[in-house]
MARSETOR-21807 format. One line per 4 residues: number of its first residue (from 1); for each residue x, y, z of C-alpha. Coordinates in pm, whole numbers. Each point is the difference from the previous one (the first is absolute). Example, Ala and Ser with C-alpha at 12.3 -4.5 7.8 and 13.67 -1.06 7.14 Angstrom:
// residues 2
1> 1230 -450 780 ~ 137 344 -66 $
//
This chain:
// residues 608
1> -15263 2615 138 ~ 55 17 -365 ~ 386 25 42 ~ -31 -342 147 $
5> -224 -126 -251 ~ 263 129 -243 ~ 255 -142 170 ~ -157 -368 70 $
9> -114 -36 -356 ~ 319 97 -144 ~ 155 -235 255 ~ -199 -270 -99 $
13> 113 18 -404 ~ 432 13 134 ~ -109 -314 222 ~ -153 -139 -304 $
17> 262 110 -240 ~ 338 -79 268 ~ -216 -395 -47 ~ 12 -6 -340 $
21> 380 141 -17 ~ 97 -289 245 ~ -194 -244 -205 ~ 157 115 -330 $
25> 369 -13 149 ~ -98 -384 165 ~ -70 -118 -361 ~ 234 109 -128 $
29> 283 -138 247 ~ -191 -353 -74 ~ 18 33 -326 ~ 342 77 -23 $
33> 117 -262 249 ~ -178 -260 -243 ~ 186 114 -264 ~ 308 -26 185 $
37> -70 -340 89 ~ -85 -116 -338 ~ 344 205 -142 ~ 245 -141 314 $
41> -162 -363 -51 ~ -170 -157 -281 ~ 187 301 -268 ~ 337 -156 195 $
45> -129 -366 -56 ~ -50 101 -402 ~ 305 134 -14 ~ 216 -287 139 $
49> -192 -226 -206 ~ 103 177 -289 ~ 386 -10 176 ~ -15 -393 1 $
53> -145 -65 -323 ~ 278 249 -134 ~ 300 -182 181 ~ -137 -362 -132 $
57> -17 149 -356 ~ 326 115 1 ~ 149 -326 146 ~ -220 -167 -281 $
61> 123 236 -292 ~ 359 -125 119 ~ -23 -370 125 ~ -310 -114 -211 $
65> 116 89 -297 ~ 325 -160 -4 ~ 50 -322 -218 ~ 303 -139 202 $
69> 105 4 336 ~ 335 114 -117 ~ -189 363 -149 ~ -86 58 381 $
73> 366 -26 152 ~ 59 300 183 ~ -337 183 86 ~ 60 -90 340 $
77> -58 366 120 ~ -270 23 -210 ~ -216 -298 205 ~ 109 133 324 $
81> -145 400 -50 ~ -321 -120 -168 ~ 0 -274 265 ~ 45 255 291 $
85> -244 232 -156 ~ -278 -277 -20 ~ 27 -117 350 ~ -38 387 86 $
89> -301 34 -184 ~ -127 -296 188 ~ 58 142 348 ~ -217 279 -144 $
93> -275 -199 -18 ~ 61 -217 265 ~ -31 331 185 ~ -279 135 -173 $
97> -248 -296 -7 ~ -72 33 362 ~ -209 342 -91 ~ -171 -262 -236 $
101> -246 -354 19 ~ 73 -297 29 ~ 23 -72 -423 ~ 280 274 -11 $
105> 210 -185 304 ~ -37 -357 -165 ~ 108 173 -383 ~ 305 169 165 $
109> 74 -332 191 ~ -25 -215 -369 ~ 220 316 -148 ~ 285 -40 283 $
113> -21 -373 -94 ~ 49 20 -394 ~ 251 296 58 ~ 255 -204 216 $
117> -110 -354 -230 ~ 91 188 -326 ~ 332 199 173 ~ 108 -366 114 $
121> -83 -113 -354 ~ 217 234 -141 ~ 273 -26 210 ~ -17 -376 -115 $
125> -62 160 -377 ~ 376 159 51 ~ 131 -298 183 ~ -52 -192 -291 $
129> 365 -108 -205 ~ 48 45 -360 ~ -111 -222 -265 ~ -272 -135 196 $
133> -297 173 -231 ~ -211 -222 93 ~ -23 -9 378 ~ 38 439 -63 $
137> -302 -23 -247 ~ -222 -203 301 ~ 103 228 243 ~ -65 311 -199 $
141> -348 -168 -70 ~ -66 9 376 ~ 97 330 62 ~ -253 114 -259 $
145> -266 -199 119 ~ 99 211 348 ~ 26 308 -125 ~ -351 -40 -161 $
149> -124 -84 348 ~ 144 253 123 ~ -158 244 -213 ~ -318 -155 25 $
153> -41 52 424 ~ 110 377 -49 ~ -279 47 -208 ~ -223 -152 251 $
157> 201 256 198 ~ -60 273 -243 ~ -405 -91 -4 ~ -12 -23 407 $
161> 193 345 39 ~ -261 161 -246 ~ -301 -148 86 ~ 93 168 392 $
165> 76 324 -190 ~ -334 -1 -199 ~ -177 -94 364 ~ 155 264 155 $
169> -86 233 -256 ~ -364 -104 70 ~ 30 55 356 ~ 149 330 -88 $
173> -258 156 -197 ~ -280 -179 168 ~ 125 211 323 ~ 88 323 -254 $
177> -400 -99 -106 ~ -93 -18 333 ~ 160 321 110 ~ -108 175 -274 $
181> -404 -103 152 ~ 84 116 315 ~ 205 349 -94 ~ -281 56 -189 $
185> -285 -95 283 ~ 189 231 226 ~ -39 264 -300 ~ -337 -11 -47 $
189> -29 15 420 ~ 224 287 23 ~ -198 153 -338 ~ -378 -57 259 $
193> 166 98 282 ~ 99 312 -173 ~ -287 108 -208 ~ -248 -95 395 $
197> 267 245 175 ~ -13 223 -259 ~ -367 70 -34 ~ -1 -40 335 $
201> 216 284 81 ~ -111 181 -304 ~ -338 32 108 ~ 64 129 353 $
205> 239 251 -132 ~ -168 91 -330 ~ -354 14 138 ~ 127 241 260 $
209> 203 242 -231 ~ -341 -18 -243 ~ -181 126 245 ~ 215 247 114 $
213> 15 148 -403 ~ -395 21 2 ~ 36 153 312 ~ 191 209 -123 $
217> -125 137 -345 ~ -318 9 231 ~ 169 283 182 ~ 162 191 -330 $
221> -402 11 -111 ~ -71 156 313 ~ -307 -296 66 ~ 124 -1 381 $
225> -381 -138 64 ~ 60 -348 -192 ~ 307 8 225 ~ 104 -368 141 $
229> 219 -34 267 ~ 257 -244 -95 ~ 77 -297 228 ~ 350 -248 -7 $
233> 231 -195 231 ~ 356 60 55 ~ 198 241 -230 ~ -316 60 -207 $
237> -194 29 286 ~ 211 283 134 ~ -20 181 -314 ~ -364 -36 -25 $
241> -37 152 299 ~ 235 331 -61 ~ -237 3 -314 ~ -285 59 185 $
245> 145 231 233 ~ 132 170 -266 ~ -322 18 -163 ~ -194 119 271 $
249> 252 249 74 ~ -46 70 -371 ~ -414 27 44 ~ 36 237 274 $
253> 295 228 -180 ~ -212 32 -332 ~ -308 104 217 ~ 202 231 209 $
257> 132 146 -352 ~ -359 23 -182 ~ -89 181 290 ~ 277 220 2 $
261> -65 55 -404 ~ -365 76 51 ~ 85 256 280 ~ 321 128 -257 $
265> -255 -5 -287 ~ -290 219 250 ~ 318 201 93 ~ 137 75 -326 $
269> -384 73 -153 ~ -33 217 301 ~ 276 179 -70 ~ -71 22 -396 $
273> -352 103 123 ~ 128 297 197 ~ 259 167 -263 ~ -174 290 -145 $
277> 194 -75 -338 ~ -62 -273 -312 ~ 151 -327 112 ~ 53 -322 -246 $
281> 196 -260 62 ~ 4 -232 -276 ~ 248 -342 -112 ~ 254 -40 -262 $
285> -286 -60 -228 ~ -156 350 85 ~ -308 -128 95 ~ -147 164 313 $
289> 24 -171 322 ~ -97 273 247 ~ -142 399 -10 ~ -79 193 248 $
293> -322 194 -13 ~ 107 291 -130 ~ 165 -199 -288 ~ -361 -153 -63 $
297> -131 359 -30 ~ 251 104 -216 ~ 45 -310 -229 ~ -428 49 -4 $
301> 50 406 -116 ~ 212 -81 -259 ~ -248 -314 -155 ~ 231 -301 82 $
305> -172 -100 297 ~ 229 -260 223 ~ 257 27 -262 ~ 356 179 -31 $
309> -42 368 -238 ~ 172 4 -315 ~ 312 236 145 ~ 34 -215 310 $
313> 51 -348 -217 ~ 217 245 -237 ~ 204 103 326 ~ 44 -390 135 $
317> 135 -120 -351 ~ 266 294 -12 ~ 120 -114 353 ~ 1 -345 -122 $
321> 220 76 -270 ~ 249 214 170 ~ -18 -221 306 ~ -22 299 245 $
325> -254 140 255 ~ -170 331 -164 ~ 13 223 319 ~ 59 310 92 $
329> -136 382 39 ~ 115 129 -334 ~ -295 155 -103 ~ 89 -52 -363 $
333> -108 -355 14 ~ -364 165 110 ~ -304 -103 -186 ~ -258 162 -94 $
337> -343 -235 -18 ~ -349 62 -97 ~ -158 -68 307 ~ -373 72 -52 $
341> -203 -131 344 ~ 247 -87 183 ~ 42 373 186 ~ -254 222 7 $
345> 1 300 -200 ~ 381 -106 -149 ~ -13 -107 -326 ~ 419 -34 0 $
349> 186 -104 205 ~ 416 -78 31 ~ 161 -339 126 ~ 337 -64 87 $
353> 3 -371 -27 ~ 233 -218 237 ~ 98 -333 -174 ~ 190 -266 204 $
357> 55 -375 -23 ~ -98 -229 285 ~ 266 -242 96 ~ -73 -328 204 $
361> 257 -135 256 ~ 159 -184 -229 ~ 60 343 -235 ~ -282 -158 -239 $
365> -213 193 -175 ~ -363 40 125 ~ -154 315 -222 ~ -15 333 29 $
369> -107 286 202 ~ -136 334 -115 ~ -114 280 193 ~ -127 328 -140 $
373> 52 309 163 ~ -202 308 -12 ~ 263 261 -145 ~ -266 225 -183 $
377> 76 276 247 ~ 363 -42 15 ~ -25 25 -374 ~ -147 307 -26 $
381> 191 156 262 ~ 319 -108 -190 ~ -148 177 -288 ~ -60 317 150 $
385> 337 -21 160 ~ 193 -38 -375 ~ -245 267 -144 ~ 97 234 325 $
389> 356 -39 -40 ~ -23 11 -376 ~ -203 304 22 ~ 231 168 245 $
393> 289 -130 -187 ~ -130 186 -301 ~ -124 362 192 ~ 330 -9 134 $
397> 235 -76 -279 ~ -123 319 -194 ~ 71 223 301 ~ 332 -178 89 $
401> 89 6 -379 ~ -61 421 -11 ~ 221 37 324 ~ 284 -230 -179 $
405> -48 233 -303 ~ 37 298 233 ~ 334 -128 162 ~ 118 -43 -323 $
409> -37 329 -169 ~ 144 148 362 ~ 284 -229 -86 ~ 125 138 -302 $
413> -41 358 99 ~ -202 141 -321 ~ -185 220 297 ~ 318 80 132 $
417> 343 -98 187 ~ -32 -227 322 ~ 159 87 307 ~ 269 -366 124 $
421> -307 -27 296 ~ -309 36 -251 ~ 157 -251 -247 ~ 60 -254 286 $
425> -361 70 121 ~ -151 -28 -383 ~ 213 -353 -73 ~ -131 -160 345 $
429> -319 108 -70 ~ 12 -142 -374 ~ 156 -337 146 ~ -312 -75 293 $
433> -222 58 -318 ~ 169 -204 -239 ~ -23 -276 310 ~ -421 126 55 $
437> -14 -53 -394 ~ 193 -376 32 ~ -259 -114 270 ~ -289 131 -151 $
441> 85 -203 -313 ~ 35 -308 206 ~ -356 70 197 ~ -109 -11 -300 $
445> 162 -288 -164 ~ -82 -210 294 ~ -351 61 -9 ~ -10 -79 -339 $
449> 147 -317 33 ~ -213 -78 326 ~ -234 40 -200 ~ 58 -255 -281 $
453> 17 269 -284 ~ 418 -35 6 ~ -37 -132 -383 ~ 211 -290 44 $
457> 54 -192 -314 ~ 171 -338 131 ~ 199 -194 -340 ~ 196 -338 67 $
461> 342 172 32 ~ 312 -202 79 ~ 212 75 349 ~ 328 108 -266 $
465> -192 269 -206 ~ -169 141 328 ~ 387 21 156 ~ 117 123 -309 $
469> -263 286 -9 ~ 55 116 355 ~ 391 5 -46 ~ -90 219 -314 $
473> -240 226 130 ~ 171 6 368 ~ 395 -82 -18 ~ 163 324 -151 $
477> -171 125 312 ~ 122 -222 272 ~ 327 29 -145 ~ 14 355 -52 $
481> -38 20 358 ~ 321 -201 23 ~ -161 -290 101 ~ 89 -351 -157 $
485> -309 -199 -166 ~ 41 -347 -77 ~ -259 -224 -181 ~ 37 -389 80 $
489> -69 -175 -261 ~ -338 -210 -63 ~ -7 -376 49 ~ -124 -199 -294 $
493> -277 -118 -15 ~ -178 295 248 ~ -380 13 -112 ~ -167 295 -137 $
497> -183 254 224 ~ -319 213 -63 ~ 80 354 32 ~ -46 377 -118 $
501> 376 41 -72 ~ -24 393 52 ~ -174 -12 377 ~ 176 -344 132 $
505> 322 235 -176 ~ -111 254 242 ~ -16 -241 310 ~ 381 -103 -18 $
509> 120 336 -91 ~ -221 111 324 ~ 248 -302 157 ~ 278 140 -164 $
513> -35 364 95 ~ -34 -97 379 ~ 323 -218 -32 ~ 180 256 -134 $
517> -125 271 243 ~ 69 -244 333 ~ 258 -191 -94 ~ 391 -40 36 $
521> 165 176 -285 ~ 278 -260 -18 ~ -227 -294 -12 ~ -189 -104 -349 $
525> -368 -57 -91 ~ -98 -259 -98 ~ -299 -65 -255 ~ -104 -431 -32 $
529> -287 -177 -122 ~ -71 -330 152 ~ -302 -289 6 ~ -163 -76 309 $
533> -128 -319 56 ~ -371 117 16 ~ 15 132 -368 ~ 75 346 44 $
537> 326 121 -96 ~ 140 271 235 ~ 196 315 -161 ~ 243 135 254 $
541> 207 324 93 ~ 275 -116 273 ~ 210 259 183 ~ 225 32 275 $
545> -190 280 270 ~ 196 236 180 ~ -202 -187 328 ~ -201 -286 77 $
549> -385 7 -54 ~ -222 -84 334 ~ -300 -301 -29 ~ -202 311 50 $
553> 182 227 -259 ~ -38 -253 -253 ~ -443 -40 58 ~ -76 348 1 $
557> 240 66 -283 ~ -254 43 -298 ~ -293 212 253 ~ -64 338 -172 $
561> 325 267 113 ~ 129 -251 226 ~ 385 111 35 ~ 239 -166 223 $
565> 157 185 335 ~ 255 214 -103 ~ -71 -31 -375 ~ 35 365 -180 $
569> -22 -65 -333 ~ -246 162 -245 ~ -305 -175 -176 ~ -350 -19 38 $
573> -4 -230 223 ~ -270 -202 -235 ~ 271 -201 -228 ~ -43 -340 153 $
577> -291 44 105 ~ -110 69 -423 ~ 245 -332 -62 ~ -254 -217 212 $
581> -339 123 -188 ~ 171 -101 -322 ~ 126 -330 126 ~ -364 -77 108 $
585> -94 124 -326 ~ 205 -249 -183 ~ -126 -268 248 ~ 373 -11 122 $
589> 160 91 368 ~ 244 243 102 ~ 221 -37 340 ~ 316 21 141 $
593> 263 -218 161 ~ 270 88 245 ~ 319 -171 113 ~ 284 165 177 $
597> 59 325 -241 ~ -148 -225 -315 ~ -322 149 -96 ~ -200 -136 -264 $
601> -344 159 -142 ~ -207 -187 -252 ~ -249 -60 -214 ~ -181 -282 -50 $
605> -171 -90 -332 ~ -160 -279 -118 ~ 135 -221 -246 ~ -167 -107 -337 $
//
């Protein structure tokens, strides 16, 4: 319906438009046939006028003005071109009176008269024999009496011929006038017509569409009960229509969702309800959107009722800034909290606190998530285990150390000479206690760094003095063993990293000790230093293995005196596993990466 209304006003303005073209072009083919008429016959008439009274002067500058009729002799030819060119001039207007009245046929009539009367009288003018002045002098009189006549009716000529061309000119721009009126008329009709069909059609389609925008920003501020259904015809109608589908379909899918929220909201409260462990999930601002109960006991012990503690908010903002989820089960990251009320007959208790960002569809931000977990038992039993093993360490170091003092003295025979089978028995015995005396010294190492007493003492350092210092303190070494060492050179512009030179030292030389034991003797290590796009910068020992390394090899490679099938070379067993504690003590990573024969072990540090 309103395509054809469209299409019937718009119809209406070309009809009205194609009339007013045609009119235009009509007028103007009149008025340019008029002017055609007035150019082929009264601007012809003026012109042959002008023609005649031209010829007759001429003749009169030569035959008038002689004295004598002997001055005259022999401008025959003269007579007879002037003569022919009068009598054409007359035909002219002979033929061009007809498009005239009645006054213009009679002065063209008189004009043909006086033209052949004063040719005849000068024919008689040359006729005329010498000597006779007088009779020459009368005739000459004549012929100017003619000529004056004759100049007289082409005037009246002249006045007729421009009196039609002034009267045509009237008709002309009384039409032009005229035309103008009704261009104009159909102007100001086309102009109504236009503006009706216009508001018209503006108001069925604009109406509509308004409707259909209050309709809408009805919907986006959820008032679905002031809710009108919308109502057209034709195109409109049809969209007004999917509309309201649409918006009923819309009604019933945001109920269907609230519900489904509420029950996800009872769900998830349910679930928070039933943790035995400190829930909060809070937004971006850190203000709390959800606890569980235990949570609200705990907040409550600690005298911030409803709110986040102190060390939780602390814990959020350090996420924030390094942009990573604070989980885990290193117990290092345990906190110890004052936790008066909240469990009976504990006045301390340990957390391990699990940070994580929640993440909408969309990867949007939408807060955070912290759950605290009960570690105050795993905490102490951690402690007893480091004070076991440091205590057994230490009862059996003394012993071991008297025994290794023992094999010694046997050694050097100050009791007496050694038998070949004694000193092979002594020096096999002093080795598996040298071994007992290099594990016990990692026990205890490692338990001092799982502890957090490793007495780290991270300095901005940059990635080509720490390279330097482990080719100083670790090169003569490698290449003593007749292994080639090469240090790649450090790319400008490589930030800074935060490290305890001597202990991340230690970790590559660990690297470098294990590429040198298990690698190809023909093949170099390499040593690098490169930035990784998540701000860390990665420090590197590369080496060509004597075999590939399994998926499996390569996870349980830094577990406590984990050795690889088939693997009979001597250590603790505890190297790597040493090299991760003091990568987590630096904040950092260690790992390693296997391709083909390549393998690459590293340490990751974070840049400054």
């Amino acid at each position: 319906m309103k395509r054809w209304n469209f299409f019937s006003g718009l119809t209406i303005i070309l009809m009205l438009l194609m009339t007013l073209g045609g009119y235009c072009i009509w007028i103007t083919n009149t008025l340019t046939t008029d002017v055609s008429a007035i150019i082929s016959t009264n601007f012809d008439a003026l012109r042959a006028v002008r023609g005649l009274r031209d010829a007759n002067t001429r003749l009169n500058a030569v035959y008038l003005a002689a004295e004598t009729a002997e001055s005259v002799r022999g401008e025959h030819n003269l007579h007879a071109v002037e003569a022919e060119m009068m009598r054409g001039q007359i035909a002219t207007l002979r033929r061009l009176s007809f498009a005239g009245g009645a006054a213009e046929i009679e002065a063209v009539r008189r004009l043909d008269a006086l033209v052949e009367d004063y040719l005849e009288g000068l024919q008689v003018l040359l006729k005329i024999p010498a000597r006779k002045d007088e009779e020459f002098a009368r005739q000459r009189q004549r012929l100017a009496v003619k000529s004056s006549e004759i100049a007289s009716v082409g005037q009246d000529i002249v006045e007729v011929n421009e009196r039609a061309i002034l009267a045509r000119r009237d008709v002309a721009m009384d039409r032009g006038n005229r035309s103008g009126y009704v261009a104009m008329g159909i102007v100001l009709m086309s102009l109504g017509i236009y503006i009706y069909t216009s508001m018209r059609l503006t108001q069925s389609v604009f109406q509509p569409l308004r409707e259909l925008r209050d309709s809408i920003l009805t919907f986006r501020d959820r008032r679905f009960a002031e809710f009108i259904p919308l109502k057209g015809e034709g195109e409109l109608g049809k969209i007004a229509e999917t509309f309201n589908e649409m918006a009923s379909e819309l009604r019933t899918y945001l109920a269907e969702q609230d519900d489904r929220v509420v029950s996800a909201n009872r769900m998830c409260r349910a679930i928070l309800e039933a943790l035995p462990k400190p829930v909060y999930i809070v937004d971006d601002e850190q203000e709390v959107r959800m606890l569980n109960p235990r949570a609200e006991r705990f907040s409550a012990a600690l005298g911030v009722p409803g709110q986040l503690p102190s060390f939780v908010r602390h814990l959020i903002d350090e996420a924030a800034a390094r942009d990573v989820d604070l989980v885990g089960d290193d117990l290092r990251r345990a906190i110890e909290v004052e936790t008066g009320e909240y469990a009976p007959g504990v006045t301390k208790m340990s957390f391990l606190p699990q940070v994580f960002r929640m993440r909408g569809d969309t990867g949007a931000s939408q807060g955070w998530a912290v759950l605290l977990v009960n570690v105050t038992n795993l905490r102490r039993l951690d402690e007893a285990k480091t004070k076991a093993i440091s205590t057994l360490g230490h009862e059996v170091k003394t012993p071991v150390t008297g025994i290794r003092m023992t094999l010694h003295l046997l050694l050097e025979e100050s009791l007496g000479a050694l038998t070949p089978d004694q000193r092979e028995l002594i020096e096999s015995g002093r080795d598996d206690c040298e071994r007992l005396l290099a594990v016990l010294q990692a026990l205890l190492e490692l338990a001092r760094l799982e502890s957090g007493r490793g007495g780290l003492k991270p300095e901005p350092v940059t990635a080509e003095v720490l390279l330097s210092q482990v080719d100083a303190m670790h090169g003569s070494v490698v290449r003593q063993l007749g292994r080639q060492l090469r240090v790649e050179p450090v790319a400008p512009g490589l930030s800074s990293v935060a490290a305890d030179t001597l202990h991340a030292g230690r970790v590559l030389g660990n690297f470098l000790s294990n590429a040198v034991k298990y690698g190809m003797a023909d093949r170099p290590v390499v040593l690098r230093a490169q930035a990784r796009a998540d701000g860390y910068v990665r420090f590197s020992v590369v080496n060509t293995g004597t075999r590939p390394m399994s998926e499996a090899e390569q996870a349980r490679i830094f577990e406590p005196f984990y050795r690889r099938s088939g693997e009979k070379a001597e250590g603790s067993g505890l190297g790597l596993t040493i090299a991760k504690e003091i990568a987590m003590l630096h904040g950092g990573r260690v790992g390693v990466w296997c391709e083909g024969d390549q393998v690459e072990f590293y340490l990751d540090l974070r840049g400054v």
